[in-house]
GUDREN-268773 format. One record per residue: residue number from 1; residue in one letter; x, y, z of N, C-alpha, C, O, CB in turn. Coordinates in nm, 4 decimals. Each point is the difference from the previous one (the first is absolute). Glycine has a CB too. Layout:
REC_NUM_A_X_Y_Z_X_Y_Z_X_Y_Z_X_Y_Z_X_Y_Z
...
END
This chain:
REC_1_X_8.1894_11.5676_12.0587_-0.0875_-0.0131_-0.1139_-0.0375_-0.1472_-0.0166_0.0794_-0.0864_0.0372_0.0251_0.2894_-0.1486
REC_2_X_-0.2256_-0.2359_0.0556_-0.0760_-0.1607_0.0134_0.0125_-0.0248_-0.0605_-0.0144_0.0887_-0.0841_-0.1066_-0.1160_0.1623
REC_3_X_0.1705_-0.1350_-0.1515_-0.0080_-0.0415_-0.1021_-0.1557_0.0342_-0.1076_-0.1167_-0.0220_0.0324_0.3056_-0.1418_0.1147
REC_4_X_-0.1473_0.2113_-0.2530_-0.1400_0.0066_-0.0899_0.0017_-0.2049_-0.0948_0.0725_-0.0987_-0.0121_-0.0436_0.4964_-0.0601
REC_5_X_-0.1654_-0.3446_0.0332_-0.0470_-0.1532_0.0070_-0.0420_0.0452_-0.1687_-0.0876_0.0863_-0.0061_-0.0232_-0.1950_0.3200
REC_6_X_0.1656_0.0579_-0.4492_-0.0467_0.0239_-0.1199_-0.1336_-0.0381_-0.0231_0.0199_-0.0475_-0.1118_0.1891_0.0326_0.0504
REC_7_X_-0.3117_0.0011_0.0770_-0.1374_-0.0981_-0.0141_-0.0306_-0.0397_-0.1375_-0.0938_-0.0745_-0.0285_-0.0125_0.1877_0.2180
REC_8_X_0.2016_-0.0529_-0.2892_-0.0151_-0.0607_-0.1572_0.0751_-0.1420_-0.0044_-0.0354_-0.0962_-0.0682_0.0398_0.3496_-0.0534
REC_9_X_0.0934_-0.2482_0.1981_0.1124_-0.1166_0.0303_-0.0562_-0.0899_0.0657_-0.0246_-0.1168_-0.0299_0.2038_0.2420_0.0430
REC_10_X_-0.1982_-0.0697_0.0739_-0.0158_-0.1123_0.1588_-0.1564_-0.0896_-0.0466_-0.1047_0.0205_-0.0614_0.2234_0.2026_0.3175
REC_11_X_-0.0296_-0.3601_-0.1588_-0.1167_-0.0920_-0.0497_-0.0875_-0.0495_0.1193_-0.0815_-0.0921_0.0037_0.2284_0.0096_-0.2025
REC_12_X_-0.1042_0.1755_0.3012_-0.0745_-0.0770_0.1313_0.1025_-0.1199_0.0410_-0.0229_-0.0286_0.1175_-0.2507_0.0733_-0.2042
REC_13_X_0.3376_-0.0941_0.0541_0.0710_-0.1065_0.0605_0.0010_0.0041_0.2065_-0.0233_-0.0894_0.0814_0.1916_0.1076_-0.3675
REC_14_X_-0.1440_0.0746_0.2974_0.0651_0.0445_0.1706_0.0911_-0.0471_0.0189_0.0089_-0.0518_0.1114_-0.1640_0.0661_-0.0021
REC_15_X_0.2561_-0.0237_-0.1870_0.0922_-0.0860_0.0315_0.1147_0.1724_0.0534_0.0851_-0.0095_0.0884_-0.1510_-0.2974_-0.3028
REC_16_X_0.0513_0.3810_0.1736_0.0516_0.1094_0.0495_-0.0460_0.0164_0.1348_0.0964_0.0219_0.0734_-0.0775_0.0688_-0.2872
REC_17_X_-0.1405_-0.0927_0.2826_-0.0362_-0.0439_0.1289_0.0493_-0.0887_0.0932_0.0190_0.0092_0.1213_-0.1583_0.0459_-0.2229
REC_18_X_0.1624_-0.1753_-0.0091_0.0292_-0.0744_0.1206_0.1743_-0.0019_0.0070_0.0475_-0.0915_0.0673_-0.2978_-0.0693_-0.0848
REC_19_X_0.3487_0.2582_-0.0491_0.1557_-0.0159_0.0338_0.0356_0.1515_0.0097_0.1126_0.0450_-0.0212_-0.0483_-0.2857_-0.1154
REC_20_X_-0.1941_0.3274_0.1775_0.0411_0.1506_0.1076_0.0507_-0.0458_0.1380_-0.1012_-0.0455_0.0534_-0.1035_0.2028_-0.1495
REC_21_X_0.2963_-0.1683_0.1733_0.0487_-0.0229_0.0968_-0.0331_0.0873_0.0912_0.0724_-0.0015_0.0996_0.0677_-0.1014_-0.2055
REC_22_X_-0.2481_0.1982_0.1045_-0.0514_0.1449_0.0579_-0.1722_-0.0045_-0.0290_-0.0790_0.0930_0.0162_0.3382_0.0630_-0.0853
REC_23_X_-0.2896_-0.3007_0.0194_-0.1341_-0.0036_-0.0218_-0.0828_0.1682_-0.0704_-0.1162_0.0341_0.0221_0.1448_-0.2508_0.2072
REC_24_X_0.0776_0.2967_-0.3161_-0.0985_0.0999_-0.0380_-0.0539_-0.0046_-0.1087_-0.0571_0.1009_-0.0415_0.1484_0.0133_0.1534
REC_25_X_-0.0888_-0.2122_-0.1750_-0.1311_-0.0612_-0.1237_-0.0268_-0.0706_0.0550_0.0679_-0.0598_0.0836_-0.0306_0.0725_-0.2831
REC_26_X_-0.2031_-0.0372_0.1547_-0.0879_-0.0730_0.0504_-0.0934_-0.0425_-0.1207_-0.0036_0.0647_-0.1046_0.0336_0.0487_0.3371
REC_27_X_-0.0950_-0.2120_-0.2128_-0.1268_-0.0382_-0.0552_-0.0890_0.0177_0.0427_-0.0173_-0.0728_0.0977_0.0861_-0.0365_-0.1619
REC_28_X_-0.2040_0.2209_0.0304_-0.1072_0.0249_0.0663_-0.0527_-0.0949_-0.0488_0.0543_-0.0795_-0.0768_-0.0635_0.2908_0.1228
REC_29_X_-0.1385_-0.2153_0.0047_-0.0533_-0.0876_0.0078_-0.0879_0.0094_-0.1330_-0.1114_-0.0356_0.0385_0.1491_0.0167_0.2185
REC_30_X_-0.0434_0.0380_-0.3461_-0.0298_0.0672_-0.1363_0.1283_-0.0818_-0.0600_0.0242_0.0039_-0.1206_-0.1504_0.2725_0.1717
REC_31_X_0.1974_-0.3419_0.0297_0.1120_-0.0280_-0.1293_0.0637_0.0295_-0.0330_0.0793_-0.0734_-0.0589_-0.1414_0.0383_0.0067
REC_32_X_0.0897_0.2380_0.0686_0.0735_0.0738_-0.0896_0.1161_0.0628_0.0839_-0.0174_0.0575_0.1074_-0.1887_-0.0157_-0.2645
REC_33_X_0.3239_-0.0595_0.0967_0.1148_0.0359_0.0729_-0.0019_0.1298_0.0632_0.0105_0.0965_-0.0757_0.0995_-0.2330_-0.0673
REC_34_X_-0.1163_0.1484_0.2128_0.0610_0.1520_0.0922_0.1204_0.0186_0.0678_0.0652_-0.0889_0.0549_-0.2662_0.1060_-0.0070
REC_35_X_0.2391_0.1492_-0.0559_0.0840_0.0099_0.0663_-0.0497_0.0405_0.1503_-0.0136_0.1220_0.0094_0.1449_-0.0859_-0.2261
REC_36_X_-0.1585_-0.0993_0.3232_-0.0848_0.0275_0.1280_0.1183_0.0857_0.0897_-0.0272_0.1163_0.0298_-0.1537_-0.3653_-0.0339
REC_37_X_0.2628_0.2130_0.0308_0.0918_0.0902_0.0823_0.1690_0.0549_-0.0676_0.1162_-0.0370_0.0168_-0.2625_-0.1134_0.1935
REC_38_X_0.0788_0.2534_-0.2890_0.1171_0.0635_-0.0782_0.0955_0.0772_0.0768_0.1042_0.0296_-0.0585_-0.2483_-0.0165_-0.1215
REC_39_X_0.1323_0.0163_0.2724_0.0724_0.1127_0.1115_0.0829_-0.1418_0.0537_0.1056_0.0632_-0.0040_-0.3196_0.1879_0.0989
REC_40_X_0.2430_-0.3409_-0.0642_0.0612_-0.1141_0.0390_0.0931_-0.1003_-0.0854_0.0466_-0.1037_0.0471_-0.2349_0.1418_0.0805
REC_41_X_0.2107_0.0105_-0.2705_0.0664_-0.0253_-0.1264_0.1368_0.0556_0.0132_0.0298_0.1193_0.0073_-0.2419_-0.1135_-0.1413
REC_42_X_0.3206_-0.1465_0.1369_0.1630_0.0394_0.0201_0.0164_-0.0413_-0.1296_0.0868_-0.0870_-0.0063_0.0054_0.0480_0.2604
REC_43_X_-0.1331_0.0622_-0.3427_0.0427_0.0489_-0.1752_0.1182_-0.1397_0.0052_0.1138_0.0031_-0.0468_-0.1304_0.3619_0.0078
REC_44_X_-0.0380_-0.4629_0.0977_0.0892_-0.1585_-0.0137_0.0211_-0.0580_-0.1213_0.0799_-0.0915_-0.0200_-0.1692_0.0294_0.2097
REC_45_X_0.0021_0.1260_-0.2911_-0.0120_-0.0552_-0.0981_-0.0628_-0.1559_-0.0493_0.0297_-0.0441_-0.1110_0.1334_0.2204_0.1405
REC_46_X_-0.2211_-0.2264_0.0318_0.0285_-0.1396_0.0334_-0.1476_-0.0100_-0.1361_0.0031_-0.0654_-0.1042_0.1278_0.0076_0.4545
REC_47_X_-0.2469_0.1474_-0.2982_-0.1275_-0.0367_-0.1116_0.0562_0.0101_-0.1280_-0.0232_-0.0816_-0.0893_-0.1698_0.1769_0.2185
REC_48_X_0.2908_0.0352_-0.1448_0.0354_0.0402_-0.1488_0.0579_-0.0821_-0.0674_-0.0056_0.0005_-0.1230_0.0234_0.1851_0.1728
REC_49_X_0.0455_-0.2674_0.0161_0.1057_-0.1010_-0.0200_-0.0400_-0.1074_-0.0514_0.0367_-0.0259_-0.1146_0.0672_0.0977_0.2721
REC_50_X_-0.1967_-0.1698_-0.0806_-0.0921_-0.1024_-0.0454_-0.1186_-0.0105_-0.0442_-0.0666_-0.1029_-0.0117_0.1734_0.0533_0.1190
REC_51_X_-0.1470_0.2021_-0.1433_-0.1598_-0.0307_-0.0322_0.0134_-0.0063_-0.1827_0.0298_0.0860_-0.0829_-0.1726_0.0789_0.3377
REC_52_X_0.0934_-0.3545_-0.2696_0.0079_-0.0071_-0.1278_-0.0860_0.0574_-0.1271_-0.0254_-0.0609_-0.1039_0.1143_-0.1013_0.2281
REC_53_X_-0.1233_0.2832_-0.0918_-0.0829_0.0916_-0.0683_0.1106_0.1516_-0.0384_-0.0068_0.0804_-0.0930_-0.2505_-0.1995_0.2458
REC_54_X_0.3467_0.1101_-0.0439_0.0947_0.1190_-0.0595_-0.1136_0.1373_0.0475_0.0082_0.1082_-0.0581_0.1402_-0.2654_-0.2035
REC_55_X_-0.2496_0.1328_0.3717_-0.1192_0.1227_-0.0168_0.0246_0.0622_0.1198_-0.0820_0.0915_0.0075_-0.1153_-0.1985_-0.1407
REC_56_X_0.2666_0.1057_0.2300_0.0706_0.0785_0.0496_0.0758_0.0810_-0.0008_0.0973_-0.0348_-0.0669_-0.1501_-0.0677_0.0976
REC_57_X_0.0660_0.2338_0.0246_0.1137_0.1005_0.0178_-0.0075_0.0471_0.1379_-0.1006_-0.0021_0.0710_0.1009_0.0787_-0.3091
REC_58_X_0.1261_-0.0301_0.2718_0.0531_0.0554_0.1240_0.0606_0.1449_-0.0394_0.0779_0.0017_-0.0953_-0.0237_-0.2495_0.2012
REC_59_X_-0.0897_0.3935_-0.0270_0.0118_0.0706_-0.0469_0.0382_0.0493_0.1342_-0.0715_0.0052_0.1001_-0.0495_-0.0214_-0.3213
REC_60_X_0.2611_0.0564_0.2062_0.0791_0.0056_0.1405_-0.0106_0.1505_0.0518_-0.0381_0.0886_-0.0765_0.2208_-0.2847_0.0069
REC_61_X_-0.1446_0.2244_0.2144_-0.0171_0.1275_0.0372_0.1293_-0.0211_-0.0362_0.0720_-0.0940_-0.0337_-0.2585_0.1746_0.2046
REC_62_X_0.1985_0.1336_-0.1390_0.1423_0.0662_-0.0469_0.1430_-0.0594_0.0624_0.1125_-0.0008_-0.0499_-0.2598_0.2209_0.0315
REC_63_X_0.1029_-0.2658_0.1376_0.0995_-0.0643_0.1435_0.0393_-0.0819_-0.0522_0.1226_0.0066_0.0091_-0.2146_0.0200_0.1857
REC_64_X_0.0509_-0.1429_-0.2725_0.0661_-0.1080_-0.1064_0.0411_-0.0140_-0.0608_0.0524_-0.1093_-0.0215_-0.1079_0.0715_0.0342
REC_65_X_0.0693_0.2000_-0.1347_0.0468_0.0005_-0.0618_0.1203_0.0506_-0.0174_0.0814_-0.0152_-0.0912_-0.2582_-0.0239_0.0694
REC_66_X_0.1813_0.1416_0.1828_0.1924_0.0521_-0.0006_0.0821_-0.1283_-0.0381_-0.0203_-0.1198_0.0201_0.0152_0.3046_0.2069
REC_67_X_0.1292_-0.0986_-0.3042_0.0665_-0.0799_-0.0670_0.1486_-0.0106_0.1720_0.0213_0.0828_0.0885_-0.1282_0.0127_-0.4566
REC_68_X_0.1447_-0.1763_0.3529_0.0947_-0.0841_0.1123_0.1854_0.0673_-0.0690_0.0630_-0.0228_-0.1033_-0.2847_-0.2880_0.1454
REC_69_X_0.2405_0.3707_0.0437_0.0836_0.0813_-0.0711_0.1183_-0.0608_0.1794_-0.0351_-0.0158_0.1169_-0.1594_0.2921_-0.3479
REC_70_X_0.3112_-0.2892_0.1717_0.1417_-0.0627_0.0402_0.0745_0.0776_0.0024_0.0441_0.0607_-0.0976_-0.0594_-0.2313_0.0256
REC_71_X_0.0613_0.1922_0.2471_0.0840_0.1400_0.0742_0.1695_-0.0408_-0.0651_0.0537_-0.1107_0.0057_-0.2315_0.1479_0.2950
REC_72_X_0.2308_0.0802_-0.3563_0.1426_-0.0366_-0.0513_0.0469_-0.0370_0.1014_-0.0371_0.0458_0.1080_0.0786_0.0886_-0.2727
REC_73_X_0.0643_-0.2389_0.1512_0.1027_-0.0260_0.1177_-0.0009_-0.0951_0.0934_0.0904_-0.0388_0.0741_-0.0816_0.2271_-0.0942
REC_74_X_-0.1596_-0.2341_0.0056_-0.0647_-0.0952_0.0723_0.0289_-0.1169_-0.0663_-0.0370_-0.0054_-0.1173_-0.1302_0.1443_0.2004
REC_75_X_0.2202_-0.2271_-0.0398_0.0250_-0.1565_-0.0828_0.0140_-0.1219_0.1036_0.0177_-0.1145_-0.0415_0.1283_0.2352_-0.1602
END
């Protein structure tokens, strides 16, 4: 799932562009943030994290969200 982009929030900065480590935001050439290659998004968190607009979200597949569950006995 691709990061969604709030457009009430977001100020255009690209600064979410430029610290995707997977280049899948972009700045078209219009200026306006896109998400250009959403199928290529490792949910790094990294835009959600620093974009000083808070106008990001990451909306994880189901695979991310299994919970990590610890075999008895194992230590």
């Amino acid at each position: 799932m691709p990061p969604v982009i709030d457009r009430e929030k977001c100020i255009q900065c690209g600064y979410c562009a430029t610290i995707c480590p997977l280049d899948v935001i972009k700045v078209s050439k219009e200026k306006e943030i896109i998400v250009k290659y959403p199928e290529e998004c490792w949910h790094c968190r990294a835009c959600a994290i620093d974009c000083p607009m808070h106008a990001i979200t990451l909306r994880y597949p189901l695979s991310h969200m299994m919970l990590h569950v610890d075999v008895p006995g194992k230590e």
